[in-house]
C-alpha positions in Angstrom: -6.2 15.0 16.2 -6.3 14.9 20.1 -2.9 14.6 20.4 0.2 15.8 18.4 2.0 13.1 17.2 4.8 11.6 14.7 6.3 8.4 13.8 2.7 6.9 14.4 0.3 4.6 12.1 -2.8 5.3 10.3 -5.2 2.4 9.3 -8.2 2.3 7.2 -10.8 -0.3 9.5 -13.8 -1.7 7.4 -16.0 0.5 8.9 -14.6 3.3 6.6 -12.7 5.6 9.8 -9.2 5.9 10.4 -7.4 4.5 13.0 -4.3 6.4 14.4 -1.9 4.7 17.3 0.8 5.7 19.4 3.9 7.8 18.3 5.9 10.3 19.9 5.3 13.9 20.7 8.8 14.6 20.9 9.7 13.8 24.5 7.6 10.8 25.2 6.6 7.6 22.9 2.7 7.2 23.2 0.1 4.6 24.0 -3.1 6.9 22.9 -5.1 6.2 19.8 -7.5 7.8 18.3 -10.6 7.8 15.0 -11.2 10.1 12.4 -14.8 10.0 10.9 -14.3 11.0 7.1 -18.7 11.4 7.3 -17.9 14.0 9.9 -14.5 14.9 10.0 -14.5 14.8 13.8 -11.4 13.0 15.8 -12.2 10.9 18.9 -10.5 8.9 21.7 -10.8 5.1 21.4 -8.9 2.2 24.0 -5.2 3.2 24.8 -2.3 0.8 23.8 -0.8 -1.4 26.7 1.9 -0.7 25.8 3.3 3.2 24.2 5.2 3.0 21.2 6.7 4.7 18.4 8.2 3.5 15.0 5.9 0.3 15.3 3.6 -1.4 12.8 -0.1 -1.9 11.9 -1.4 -4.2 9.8 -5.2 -5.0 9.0 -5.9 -8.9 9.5 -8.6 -10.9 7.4 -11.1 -10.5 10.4 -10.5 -6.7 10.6 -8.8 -6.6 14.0 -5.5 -4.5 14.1 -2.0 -6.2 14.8 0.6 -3.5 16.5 3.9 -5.0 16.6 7.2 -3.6 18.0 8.4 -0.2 18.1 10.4 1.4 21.1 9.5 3.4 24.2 12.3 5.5 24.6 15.6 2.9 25.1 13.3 -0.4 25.4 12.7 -2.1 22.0 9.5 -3.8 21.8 9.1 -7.4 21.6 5.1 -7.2 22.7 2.0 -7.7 19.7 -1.6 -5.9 20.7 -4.5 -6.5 18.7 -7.4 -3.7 18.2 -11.4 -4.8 17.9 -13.2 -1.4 16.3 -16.8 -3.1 17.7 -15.2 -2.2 21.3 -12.7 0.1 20.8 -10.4 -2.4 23.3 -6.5 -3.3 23.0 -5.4 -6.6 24.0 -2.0 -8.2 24.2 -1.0 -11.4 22.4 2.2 -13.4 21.4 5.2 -11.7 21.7 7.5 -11.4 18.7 10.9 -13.4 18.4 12.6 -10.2 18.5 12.4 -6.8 19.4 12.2 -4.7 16.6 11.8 -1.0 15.1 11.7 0.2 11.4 10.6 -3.0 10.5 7.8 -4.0 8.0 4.9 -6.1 8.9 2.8 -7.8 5.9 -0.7 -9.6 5.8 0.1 -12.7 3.3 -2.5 -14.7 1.0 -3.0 -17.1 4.2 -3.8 -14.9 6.6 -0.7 -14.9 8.2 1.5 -11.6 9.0 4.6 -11.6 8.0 7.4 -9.2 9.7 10.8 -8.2 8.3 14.2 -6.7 9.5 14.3 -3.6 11.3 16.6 -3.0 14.2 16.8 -3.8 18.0 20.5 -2.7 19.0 21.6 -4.6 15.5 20.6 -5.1 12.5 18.2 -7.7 11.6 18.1 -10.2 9.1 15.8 -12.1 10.5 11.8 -12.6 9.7 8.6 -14.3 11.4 5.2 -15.1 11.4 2.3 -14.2 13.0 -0.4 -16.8 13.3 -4.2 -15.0 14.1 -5.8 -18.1 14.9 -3.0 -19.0 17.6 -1.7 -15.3 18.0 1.6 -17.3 18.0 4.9 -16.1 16.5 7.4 -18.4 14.8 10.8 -17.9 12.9 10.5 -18.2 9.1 13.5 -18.1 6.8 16.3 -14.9 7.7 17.0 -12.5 4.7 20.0 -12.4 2.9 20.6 -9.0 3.9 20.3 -7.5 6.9 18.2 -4.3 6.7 16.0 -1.1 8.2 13.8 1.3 6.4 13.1 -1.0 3.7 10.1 -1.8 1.7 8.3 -4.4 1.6 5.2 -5.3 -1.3 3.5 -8.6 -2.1 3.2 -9.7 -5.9 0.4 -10.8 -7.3 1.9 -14.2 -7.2 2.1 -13.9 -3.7 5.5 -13.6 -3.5 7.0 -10.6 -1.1 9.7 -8.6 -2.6 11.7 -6.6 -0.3 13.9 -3.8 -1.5 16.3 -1.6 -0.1 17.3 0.1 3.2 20.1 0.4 5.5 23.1 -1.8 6.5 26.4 0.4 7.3 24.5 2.4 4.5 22.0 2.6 1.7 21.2 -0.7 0.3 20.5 -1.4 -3.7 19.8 -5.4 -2.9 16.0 -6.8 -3.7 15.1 -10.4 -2.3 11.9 -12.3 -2.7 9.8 -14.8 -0.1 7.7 -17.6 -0.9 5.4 -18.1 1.7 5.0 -21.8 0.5 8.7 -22.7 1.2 9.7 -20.2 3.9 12.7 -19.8 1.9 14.4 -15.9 0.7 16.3 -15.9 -2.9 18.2 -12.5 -4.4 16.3 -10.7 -7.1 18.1 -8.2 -9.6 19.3 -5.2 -7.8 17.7 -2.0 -8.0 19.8 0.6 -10.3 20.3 3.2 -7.1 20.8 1.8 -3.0 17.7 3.5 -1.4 16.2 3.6 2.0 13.2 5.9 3.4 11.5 5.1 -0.6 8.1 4.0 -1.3 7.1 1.0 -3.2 3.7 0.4 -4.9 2.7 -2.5 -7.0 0.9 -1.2 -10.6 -1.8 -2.5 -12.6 0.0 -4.3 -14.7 2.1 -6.1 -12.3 5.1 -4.2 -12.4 6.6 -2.7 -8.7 7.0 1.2 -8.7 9.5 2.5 -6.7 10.2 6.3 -6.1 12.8 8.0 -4.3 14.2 7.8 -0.6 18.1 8.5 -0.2 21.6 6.9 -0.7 24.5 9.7 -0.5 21.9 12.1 -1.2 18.2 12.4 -1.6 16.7 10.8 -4.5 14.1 11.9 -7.1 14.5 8.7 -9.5 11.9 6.2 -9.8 12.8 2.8 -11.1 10.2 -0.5 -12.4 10.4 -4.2 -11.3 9.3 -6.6 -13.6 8.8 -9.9 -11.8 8.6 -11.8 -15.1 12.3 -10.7 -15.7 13.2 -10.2 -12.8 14.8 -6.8 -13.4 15.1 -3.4 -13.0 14.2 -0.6 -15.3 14.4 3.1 -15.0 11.4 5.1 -15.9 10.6 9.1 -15.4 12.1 10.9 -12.6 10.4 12.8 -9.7 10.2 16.9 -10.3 11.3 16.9 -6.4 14.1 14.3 -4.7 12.1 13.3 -1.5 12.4 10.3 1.3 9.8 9.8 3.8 7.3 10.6 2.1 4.0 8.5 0.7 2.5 6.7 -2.9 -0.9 6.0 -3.1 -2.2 4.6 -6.0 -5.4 5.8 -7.3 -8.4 4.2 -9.0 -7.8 5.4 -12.4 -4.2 3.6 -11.8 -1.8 6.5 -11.6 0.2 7.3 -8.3 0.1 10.0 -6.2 3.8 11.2 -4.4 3.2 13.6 -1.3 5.4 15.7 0.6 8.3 14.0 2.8 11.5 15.7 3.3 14.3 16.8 0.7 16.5 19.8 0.8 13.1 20.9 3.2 10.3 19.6 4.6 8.3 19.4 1.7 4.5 19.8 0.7 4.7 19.5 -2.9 2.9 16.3 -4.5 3.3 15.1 -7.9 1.5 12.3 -10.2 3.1 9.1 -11.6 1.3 8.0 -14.9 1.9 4.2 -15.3 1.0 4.7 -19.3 
């Protein structure tokens, strides 16, 4: 890349390149972005952010623009939204968010709508709202149960979001579920370990795979939610406990685990077989 960075996003655009924004390079929160060409391999500049941030979100809407919401720039949580056109490379601002907001997660739902979860902005948020494309308006939606950061979030093929996980005083084992239809958030069955900094990946089958993160230590268990039941099962622990890092699911259906952070900074990966 141009510019050394962590604590940044990474989006796949229709076009087939990568899209990288903001960040921190360790003294400063950043408002660069930049594309990788996978036909070249070659980086390049694109528009800057209005605003720099770090510990934000990125999510893809249905007409391929990028919504960026919250983050911080150094003390200042972000309530401010930008929106990123690939045909001219140009950031501009829309709707502010209810709240300001870091370690949040931000999800495009079956109506086009994105919807954002908990994080933190000097507490910890329960809280949850919408983002509207066609308005590029905000508005409160039903609060969480639990107040919670570094959580996941993943929608079911029902289109139901389950959220699991993350912190509140410390590691959190709750699970909750939101129907977009109602607005409304209802407890699930708990996960069999608190966890926070995990991954969560929905299978071909349905069923929600998640894999490791931390509670009093780091994890290397992996555990299945069944939305039918409702429940949690355990299935085959990690070779390495890791949080932090990434699950990607391939197109022959089993998952890839990279590196993250354990005992170490890790570069190990490892391969989840669903069968």
């Amino acid at each position: 890349m141009a510019v050394a960075r962590q604590y940044h996003t990474a989006s796949i655009l229709g076009n087939g390149k990568v899209l990288v924004t903001g960040g921190s390079n360790g003294s400063n929160s950043l408002n660069s972005a930049e594309l990788y060409d996978p036909t070249t391999g070659i980086w390049t500049t694109t528009g800057y952010m209005n605003v720099a941030r770090q510990y934000h979100t990125a999510s893809i809407l249905g007409n391929g623009i990028i919504l960026v919401t919250g983050g911080n720039n150094g003390s200042i949580y972000l309530y401010s939204a930008e929106l990123y056109d690939p045909t001219t490379g140009i950031w501009t601002t829309t709707g502010n968010m209810n709240y300001a907001r870091i370690f949040h997660t931000a999800f495009l739902l079956e109506n086009g709508n994105v919807l954002v979860t908990g994080g933190f902005g000097r507490i910890y948020l329960s809280s949850a709202e919408l983002y509207d494309p066609t308005t590029g308006n905000w508005t409160s939606t039903g609060n969480m149960n639990f107040a919670r950061e570094y959580h996941t979030a993943a929608i079911l093929r029902n289109g139901i979001v389950l959220v699991t996980g993350g912190y509140y005083k410390s590691a959190l084992n709750s699970a909750e579920l939101y129907n977009s239809t109602t607005g409304i958030w209802t407890i699930t069955g708990k996960m069999t370990f608190a966890r926070q900094f995990h991954t969560a990946s929905i299978l071909e089958n349905g069923n929600v795979l998640v894999t490791g993160g931390s509670g009093s230590s780091y994890l290397s268990s992996a555990e299945l939610y069944d939305p039918i039941t409702s429940s949690w099962t355990i299935t085959g622990n990690m070779n390495v406990a890791r949080e932090n890092h990434t699950a990607s699911i391939l197109g022959n259906g089993t998952v890839l685990v990279t590196g993250g952070s354990g005992s170490s900074y890790l570069s190990s990966a490892e391969l989840y077989d669903p069968t």
